[in-house]
C-alpha positions in Angstrom: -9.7 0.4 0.4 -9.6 0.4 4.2 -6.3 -1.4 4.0 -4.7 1.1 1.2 -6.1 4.1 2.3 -5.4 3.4 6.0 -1.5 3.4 5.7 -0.7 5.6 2.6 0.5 8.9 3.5 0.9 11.9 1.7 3.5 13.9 3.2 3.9 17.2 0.6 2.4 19.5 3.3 2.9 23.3 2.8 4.8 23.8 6.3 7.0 21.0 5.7 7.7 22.6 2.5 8.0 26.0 3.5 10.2 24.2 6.8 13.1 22.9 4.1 15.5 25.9 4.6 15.8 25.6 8.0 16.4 21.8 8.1 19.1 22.1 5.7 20.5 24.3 8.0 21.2 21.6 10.3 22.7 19.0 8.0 26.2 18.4 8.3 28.3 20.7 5.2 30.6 17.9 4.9 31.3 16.7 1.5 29.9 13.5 0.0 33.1 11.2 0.3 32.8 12.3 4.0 29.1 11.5 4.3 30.1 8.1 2.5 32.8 7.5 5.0 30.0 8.9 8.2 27.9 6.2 6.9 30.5 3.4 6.7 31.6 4.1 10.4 27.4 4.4 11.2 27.1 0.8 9.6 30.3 -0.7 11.7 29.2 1.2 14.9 25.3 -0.2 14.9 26.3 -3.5 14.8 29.4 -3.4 16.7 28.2 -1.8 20.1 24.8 -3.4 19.5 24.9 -5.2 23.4 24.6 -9.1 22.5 21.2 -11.5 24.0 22.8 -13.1 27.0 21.2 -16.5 26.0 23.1 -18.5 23.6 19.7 -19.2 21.3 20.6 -22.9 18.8 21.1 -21.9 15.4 18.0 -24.0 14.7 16.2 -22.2 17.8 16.8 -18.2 17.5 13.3 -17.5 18.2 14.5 -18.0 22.1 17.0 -15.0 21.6 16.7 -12.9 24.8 18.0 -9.7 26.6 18.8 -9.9 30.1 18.9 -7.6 31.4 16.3 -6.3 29.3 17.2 -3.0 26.6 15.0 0.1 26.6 13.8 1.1 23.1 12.2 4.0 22.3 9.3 5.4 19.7 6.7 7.3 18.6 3.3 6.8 17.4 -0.3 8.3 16.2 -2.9 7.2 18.2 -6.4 9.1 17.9 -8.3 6.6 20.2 -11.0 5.9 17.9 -9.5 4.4 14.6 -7.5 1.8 16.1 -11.2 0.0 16.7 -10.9 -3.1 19.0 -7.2 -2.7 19.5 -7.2 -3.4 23.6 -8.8 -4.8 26.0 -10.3 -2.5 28.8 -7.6 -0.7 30.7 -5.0 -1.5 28.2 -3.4 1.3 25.5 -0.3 2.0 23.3 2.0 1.4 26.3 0.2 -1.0 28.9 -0.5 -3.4 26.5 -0.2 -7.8 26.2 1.8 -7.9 23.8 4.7 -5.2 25.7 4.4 -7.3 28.5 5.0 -10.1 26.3 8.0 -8.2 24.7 9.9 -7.5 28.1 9.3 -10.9 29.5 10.3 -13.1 26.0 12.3 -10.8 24.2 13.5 -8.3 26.9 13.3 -5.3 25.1 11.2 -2.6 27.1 9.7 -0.3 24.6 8.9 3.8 25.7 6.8 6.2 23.9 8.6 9.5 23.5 5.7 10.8 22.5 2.4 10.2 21.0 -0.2 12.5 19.4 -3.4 11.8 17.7 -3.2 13.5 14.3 -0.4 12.4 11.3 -0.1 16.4 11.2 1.2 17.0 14.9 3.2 13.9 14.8 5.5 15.3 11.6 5.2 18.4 13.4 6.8 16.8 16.7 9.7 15.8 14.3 10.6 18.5 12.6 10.6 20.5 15.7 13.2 18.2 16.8 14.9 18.1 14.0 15.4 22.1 14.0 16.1 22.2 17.6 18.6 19.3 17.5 16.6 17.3 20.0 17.4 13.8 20.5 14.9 11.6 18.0 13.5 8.4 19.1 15.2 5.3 18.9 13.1 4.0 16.3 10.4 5.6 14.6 8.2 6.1 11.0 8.6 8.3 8.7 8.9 9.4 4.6 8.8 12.3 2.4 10.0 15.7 3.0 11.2 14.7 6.5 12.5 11.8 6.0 14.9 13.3 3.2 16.0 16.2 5.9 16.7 14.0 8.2 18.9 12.3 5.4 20.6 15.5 4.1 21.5 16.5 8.0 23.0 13.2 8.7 20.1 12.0 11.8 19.4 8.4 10.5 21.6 5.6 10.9 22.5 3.6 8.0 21.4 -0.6 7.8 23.2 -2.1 4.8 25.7 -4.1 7.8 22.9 -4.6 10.1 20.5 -6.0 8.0 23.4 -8.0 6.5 24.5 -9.6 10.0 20.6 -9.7 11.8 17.9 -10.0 9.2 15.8 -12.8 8.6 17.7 -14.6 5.6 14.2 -14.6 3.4 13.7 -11.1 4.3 17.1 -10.3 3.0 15.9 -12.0 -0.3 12.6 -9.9 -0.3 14.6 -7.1 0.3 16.9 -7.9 -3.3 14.0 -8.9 -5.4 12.4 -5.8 -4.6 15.0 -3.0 -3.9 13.1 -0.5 -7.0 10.5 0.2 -4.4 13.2 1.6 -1.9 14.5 4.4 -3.5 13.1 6.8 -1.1 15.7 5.3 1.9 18.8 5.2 -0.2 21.6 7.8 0.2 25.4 7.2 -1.3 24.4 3.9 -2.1 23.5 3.0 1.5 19.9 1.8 2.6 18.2 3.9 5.9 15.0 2.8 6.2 13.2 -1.0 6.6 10.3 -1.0 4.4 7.0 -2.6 5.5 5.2 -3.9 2.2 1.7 -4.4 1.4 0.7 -7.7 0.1 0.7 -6.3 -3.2 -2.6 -8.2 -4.3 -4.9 -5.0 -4.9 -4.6 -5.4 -9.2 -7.5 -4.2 -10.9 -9.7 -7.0 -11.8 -12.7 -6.1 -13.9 -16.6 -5.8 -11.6 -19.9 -6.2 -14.0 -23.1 -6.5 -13.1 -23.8 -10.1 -14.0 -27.9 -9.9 -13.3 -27.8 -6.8 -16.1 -26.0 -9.3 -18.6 -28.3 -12.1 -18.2 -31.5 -9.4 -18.4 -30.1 -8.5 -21.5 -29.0 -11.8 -23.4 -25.0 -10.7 -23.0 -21.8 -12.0 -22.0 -18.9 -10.5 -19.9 -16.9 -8.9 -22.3 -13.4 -10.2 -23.3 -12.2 -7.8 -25.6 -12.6 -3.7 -25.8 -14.9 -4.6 -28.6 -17.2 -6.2 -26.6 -16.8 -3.8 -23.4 -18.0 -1.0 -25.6 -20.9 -3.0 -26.2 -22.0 -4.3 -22.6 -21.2 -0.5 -21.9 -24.1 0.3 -24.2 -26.2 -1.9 -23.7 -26.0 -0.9 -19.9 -26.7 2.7 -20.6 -29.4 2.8 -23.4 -31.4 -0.6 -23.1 -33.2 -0.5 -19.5 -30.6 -3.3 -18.0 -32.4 -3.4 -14.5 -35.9 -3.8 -16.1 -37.1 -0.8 -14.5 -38.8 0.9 -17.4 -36.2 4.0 -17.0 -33.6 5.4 -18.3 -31.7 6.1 -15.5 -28.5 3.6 -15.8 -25.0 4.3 -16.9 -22.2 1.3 -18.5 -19.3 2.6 -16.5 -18.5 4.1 -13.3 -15.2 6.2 -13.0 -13.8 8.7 -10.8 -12.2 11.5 -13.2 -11.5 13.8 -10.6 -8.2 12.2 -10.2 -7.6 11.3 -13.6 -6.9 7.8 -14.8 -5.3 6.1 -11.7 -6.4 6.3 -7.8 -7.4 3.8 -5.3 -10.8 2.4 -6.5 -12.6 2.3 -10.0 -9.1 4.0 -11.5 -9.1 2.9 -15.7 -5.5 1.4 -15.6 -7.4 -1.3 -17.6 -7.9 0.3 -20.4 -5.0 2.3 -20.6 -2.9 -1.4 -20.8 -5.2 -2.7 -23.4 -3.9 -0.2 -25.5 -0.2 0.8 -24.5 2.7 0.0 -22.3 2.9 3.2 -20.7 0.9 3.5 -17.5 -0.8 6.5 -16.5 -1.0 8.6 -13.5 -2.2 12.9 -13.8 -2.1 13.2 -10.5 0.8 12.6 -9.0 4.2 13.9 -10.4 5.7 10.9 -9.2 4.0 8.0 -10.7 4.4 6.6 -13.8 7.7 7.1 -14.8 7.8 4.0 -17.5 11.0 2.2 -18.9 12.1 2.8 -22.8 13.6 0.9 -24.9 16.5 3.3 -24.5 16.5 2.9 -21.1 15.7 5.9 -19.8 12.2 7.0 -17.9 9.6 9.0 -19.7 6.1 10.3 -17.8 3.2 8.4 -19.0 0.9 11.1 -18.9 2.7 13.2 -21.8 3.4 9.9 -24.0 1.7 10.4 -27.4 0.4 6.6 -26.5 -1.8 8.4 -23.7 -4.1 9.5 -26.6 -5.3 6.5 -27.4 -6.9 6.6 -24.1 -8.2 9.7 -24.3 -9.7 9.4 -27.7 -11.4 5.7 -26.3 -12.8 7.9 -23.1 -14.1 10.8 -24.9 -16.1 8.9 -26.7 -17.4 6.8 -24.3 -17.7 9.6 -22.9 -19.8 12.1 -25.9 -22.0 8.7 -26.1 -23.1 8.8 -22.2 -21.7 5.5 -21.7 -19.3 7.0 -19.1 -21.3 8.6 -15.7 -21.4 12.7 -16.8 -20.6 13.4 -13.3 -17.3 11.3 -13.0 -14.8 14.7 -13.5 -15.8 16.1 -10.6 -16.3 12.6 -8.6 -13.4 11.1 -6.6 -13.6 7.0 -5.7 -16.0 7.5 -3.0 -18.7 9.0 -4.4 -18.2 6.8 -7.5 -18.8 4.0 -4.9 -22.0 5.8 -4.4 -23.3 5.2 -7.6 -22.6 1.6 -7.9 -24.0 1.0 -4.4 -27.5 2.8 -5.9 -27.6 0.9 -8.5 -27.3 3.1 -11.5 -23.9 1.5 -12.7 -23.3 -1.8 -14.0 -19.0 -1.8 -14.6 -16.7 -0.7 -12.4 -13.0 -1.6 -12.2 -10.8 -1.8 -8.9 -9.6 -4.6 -6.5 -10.3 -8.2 -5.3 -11.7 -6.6 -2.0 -14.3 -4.4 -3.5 -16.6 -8.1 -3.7 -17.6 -7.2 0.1 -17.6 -3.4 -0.1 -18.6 -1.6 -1.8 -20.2 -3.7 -4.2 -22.4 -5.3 -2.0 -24.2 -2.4 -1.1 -26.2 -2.5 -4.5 -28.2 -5.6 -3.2 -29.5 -3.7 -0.9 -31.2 -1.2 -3.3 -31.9 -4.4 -5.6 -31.8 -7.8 -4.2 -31.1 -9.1 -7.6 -27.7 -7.0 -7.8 -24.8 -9.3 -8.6 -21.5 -8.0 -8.9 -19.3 -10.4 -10.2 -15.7 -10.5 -11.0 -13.8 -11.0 -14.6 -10.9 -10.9 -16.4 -9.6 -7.0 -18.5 -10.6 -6.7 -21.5 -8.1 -6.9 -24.5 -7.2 -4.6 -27.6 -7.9 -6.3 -30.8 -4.1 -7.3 -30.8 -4.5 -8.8 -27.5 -2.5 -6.4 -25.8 -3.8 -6.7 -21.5 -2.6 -4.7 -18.7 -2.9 -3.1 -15.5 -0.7 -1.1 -13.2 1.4 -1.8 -10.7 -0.4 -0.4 -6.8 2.5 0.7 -4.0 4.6 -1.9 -2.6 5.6 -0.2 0.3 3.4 1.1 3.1 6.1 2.8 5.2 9.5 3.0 6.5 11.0 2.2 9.5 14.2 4.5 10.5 16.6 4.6 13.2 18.1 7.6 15.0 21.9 7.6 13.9 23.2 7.1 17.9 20.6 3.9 18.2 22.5 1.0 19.9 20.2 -2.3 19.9 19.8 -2.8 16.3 20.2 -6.7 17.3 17.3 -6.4 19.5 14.9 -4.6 17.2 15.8 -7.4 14.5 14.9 -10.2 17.4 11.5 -8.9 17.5 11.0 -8.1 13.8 12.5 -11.2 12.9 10.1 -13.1 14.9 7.1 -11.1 13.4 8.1 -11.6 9.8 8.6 -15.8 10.6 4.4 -15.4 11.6 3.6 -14.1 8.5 6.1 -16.7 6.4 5.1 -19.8 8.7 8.0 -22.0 6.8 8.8 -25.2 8.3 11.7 -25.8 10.0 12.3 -22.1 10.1 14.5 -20.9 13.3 12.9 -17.8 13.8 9.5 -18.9 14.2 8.0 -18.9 17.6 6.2 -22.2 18.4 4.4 -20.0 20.9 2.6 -18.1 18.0 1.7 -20.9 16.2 -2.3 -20.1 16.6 -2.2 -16.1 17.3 -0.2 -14.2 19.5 -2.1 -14.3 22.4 -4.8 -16.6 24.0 -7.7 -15.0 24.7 -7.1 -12.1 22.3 -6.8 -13.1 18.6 -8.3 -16.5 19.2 -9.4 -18.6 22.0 -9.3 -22.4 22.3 -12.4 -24.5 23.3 -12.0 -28.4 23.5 -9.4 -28.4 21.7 -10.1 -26.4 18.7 -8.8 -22.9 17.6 -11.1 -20.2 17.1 -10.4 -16.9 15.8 -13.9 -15.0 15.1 -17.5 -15.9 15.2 -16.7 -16.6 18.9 -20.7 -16.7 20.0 -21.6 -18.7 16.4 -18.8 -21.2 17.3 -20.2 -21.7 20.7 -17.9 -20.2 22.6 -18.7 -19.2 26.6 -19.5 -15.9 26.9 -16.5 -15.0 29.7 -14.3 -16.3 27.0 -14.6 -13.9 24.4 -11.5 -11.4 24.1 -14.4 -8.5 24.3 -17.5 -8.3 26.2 -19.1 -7.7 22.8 -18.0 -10.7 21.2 -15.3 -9.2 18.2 -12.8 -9.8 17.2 -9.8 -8.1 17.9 -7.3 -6.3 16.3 -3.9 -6.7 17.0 -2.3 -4.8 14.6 -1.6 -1.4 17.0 -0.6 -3.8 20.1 2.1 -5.8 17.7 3.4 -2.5 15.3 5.1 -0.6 18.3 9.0 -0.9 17.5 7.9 -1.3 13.8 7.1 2.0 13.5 6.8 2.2 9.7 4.7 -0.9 10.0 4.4 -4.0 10.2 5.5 -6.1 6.7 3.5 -8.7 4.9 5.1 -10.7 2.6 3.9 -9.9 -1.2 1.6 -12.0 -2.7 1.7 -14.3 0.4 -2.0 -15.0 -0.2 -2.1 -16.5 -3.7 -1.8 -19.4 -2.9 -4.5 -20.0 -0.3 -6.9 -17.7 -2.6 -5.9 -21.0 -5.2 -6.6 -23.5 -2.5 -10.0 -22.6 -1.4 -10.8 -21.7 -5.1 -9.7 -25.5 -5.7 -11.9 -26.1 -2.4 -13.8 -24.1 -0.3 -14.8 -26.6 2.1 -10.6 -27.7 2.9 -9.3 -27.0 6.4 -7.5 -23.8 6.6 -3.8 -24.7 8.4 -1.9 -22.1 8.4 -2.2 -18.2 10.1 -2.1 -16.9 6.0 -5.0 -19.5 5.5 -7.5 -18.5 8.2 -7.3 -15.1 6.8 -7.6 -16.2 3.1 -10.3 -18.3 3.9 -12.2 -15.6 6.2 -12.9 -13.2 3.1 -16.3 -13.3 1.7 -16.0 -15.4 -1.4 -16.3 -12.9 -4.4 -13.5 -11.9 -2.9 -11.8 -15.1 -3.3 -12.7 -15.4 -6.7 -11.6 -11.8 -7.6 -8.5 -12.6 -6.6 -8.3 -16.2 -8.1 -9.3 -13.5 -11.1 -5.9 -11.4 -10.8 -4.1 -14.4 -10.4 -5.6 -16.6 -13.1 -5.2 -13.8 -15.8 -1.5 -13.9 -14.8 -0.8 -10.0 -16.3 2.7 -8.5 -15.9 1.8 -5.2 -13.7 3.0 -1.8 -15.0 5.5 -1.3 -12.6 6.6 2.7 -11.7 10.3 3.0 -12.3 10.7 6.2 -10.1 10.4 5.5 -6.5 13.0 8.2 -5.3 12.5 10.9 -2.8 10.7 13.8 -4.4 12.8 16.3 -6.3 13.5 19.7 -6.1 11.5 20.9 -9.2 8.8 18.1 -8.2 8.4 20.6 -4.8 8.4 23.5 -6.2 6.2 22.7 -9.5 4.1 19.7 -8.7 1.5 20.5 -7.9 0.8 23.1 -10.9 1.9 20.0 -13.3 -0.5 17.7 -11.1 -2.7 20.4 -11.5 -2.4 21.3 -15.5 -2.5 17.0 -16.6 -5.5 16.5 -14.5 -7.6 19.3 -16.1 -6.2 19.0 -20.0 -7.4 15.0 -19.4 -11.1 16.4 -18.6 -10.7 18.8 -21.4 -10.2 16.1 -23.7 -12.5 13.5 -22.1 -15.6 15.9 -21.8 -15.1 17.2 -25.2 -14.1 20.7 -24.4 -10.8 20.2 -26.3 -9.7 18.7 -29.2 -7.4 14.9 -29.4 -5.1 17.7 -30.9 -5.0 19.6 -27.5 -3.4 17.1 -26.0 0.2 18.0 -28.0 -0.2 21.8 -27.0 -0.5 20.6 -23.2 2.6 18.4 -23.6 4.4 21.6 -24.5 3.0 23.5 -21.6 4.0 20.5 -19.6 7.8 20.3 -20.1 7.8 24.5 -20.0 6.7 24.5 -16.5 9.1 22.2 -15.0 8.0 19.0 -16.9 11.3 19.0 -18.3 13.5 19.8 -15.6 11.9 16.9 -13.3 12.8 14.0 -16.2 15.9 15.2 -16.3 15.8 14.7 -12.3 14.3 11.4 -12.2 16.8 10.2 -14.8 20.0 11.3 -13.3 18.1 9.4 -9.6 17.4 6.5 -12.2 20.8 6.1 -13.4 22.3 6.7 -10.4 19.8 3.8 -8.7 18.6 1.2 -11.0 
């Protein structure tokens, strides 16, 4: 959750909205063949008059790239000063830091703060003012949404298609083609402006059951829908925690946000009985593929009843938590850590919280992870989570793209660790920084645990003994974060499945092999049950009829769903909220996302 939560923005904020007029005022009123021909001449200028490293780096060494004299890049950044945790050391901060010292001394880039703020709201505040005002933006920064398309439409960011050609990482360039649909929101006249950081794309739903309430009740996991019903029962109505009660429920699910959100969303059983993933409460998500070709909303497919009839009468039977409609994830959590729920669905990470919390109410509590459950033809499924966790932009007038991709380069070889890889800093090899991320005592590596792993005391990176974090210290530049390579941790999850006890050798490994080990078998789970995810076909910048009737469509799904579910409206309802759906701008927004879709795909 922390991970997802953490760097997933929503950025459909009234002021921006109401903010839209006047930022179109400032875009230039050329005509598209001239913005094509801007953006051609953008391309040529970034790399032309990018200044060139003034050490000739071996093609089999350009990890040793340098600037000298260094180049001054500028960004922005959120810093509240208590989230970032253990981010510095005493007397460090976003710009006296290690790894900036590091930077101009290796690298020679200098990186400046133009400014930073401690909210996400004053921080898209700060660029829309400048935006209005035509104040110079910084040289690299973060953004998406509503400001990011203004600053598309008025011309401000600087197009990457020849830079990334010429400077990126050759595997990142690969990334980048395998998974261009998740970049729709950075393309413009079929140029790219924005360098997506991904998440490692591992967070599909994997099925959580209360393994101490089937073995108290003679059951096995369930495999198919069939026999989910029945655990579900059993769960509610036959006294699984032996507690002479009647205070248990089968399945815990947060309603309030219909079928998909972050943690405990049903994705599962909507792919055990269609294709067409479902999301009421976002306008944007899921747009699914027909056979025709062309994208349809899952929420209004006549296949989304089939859900709905399955959850209202879980629902009417009390096999479904009463309170879930008005529940979002986090106070579902709540009732799986109490120990009144023995099913929830959600990702691999959910083996450490929140699902360990229930042993504390019972020691006996033993979530364990298993495969979905299947329809009677077999059918299996899950959705698709976001594959990008931000964008990185560049002011339009930025003129060390080369250096940027030095450092990036050198951050994205850390997280590849291929051999014989150019890019790859020997000097990295353990951490990026002695005495921060790990320390080394006679010889051996050691990146947590420091006082376990006897460790001397004046040798810990904190007084406290912690680890550090070095995620703030190391993002600066990459202001739309820093990238992990999808799905980069499968195969350690399958080696320490294979062995738990096997040396971890690689940065990837260390972490894999740090989870707690549910964990590790959740995600041996997800990869085991090898599912094709329900992918989202729209990942465009929001549309005008999305902005001005989202949120009542957002609004008018969500509550027909828990009209249906709870009983308060007929299966038949559902048709008469399709309707009412496509007359209030329902209608207008497919056509939208189509003609984006055709003009994209």
């Amino acid at each position: 959750m922390k991970r997802y939560a953490k760097y997933t923005k929503l950025a459909t904020l009234s002021l921006v909205i109401s903010m839209l007029p006047t930022l179109a005022a400032c875009s230039n009123n050329n005509n598209t063949s001239n913005n094509e021909g801007a953006a051609a001449n953008n391309n040529q200028a970034a790399v032309q008059n990018a200044p060139a490293s003034t050490n000739d780096a071996k093609p089999t060494e350009v990890w040793k790239q340098k600037f000298d004299p260094p180049v001054t890049i500028t960004s922005a950044v959120t810093d509240d000063g208590a989230s970032r945790g253990n981010a510095f050391k005493p007397g460090e901060s976003m710009e006296n830091n290690a790894i900036l010292t590091w930077m101009k001394d290796n690298i020679g880039i200098e990186v400046k703060y133009d400014f930073i703020v401690t909210k996400p709201e004053d921080y898209d505040t700060k660029l829309r003012l400048l935006l209005s005002s035509g104040g110079k933006l910084p040289d690299v920064f973060g953004t998406s949404g509503e400001i990011l398309q203004s600053m598309l439409q008025a011309n401000k960011l600087m197009p990457l298609d020849e830079a990334i050609e010429k400077y990126a990482h050759p595997e990142y360039k690969k990334m980048l083609e395998k998974l261009a649909y998740t970049m729709g929101e950075v393309k413009k006249d079929g140029h790219i402006y924005g360098i997506p950081a991904f998440f490692m794309g591992d967070e599909g739903t994997v099925m959580w059951v209360r393994k101490d309430w089937l073995d108290n009740l003679g059951l096995k996991a369930p495999t198919t829908l069939a026999e989910f019903e029945e655990v579900i029962k059993q769960f509610t109505e036959n006294d699984p925690d032996k507690n002479g009660k009647n205070d248990t429920v089968g399945l815990a699910v947060p309603l309030k946000e219909g079928p998909w959100t972050w943690m405990g969303q049903t994705d599962a059983i909507v792919g055990a009985l269609t294709d067409q993933m479902i999301n009421t409460y976002d306008v944007r998500s899921f747009w699914n593929k027909g056979a025709d070709g062309k994208l349809s909303y899952g929420a209004i497919h006549p296949d989304a009843k089939k859900y709905l009839e399955t959850m209202k009468d879980w629902m009417n039977k009390g096999y479904i938590d009463k309170e879930a409609g008005i529940k979002d994830p986090m106070k579902t959590s709540e009732l799986v850590a109490s120990g009144k729920a023995g099913v929830i669905f959600g990702p691999f990470w959910m083996g450490d919280w929140p699902l360990s919390d229930a042993a504390k109410v019972d020691a006996k509590a033993d979530f364990e992870p298993y495969a979905l459950p299947a329809s009677p033809d077999g059918k299996v499924g899950r959705a698709e989570k976001p594959l990008t966790a931000g964008f990185t932009v560049f002011n339009k007038d930025f003129k060390n793209i080369e250096a940027w991709f030095a450092y990036f380069n050198k951050m994205f070889a850390k997280g590849l660790e291929q051999d014989g890889d150019p890019y790859y800093d020997p000097s990295w090899k353990n951490g990026f920084m002695e005495g921060y991320d790990y320390v080394t005592v006679d010889g051996k590596v050691i990146k947590a645990d420091f006082k376990e792993n006897g460790v001397p005391e004046d040798k810990w990176p904190l007084k406290d003994g912690s680890k550090m974090d070095m995620r703030f210290m190391t993002t600066n530049i990459l202001a739309g974060g820093v990238t992990t390579i999808p799905f980069s941790n499968d195969e350690p999850v399958k080696k320490f499945l294979a062995d738990p006890n096997a040396d971890a050798l690689t940065s990837r490994e260390v972490d894999v092999k740090a989870m707690k080990r549910k964990q590790i078998e959740a995600a041996g789970v997800r990869i085991n049950q090898g599912i094709t995810e329900g992918k989202n076909y729209f990942t465009g910048p929001v549309t005008p009829t999305m902005k001005s009737k989202g949120q009542l469509l957002q609004k008018l799904a969500t509550e027909a769903y828990l009209k249906i579910i709870y009983g308060d409206k007929p299966i038949e309802y559902f048709d008469e909220f399709v309707k009412e759906w496509l007359a209030n701008g329902g209608e207008k927004i497919t056509e939208e996302v189509n003609d984006w879709y055709a003009k994209n795909q």
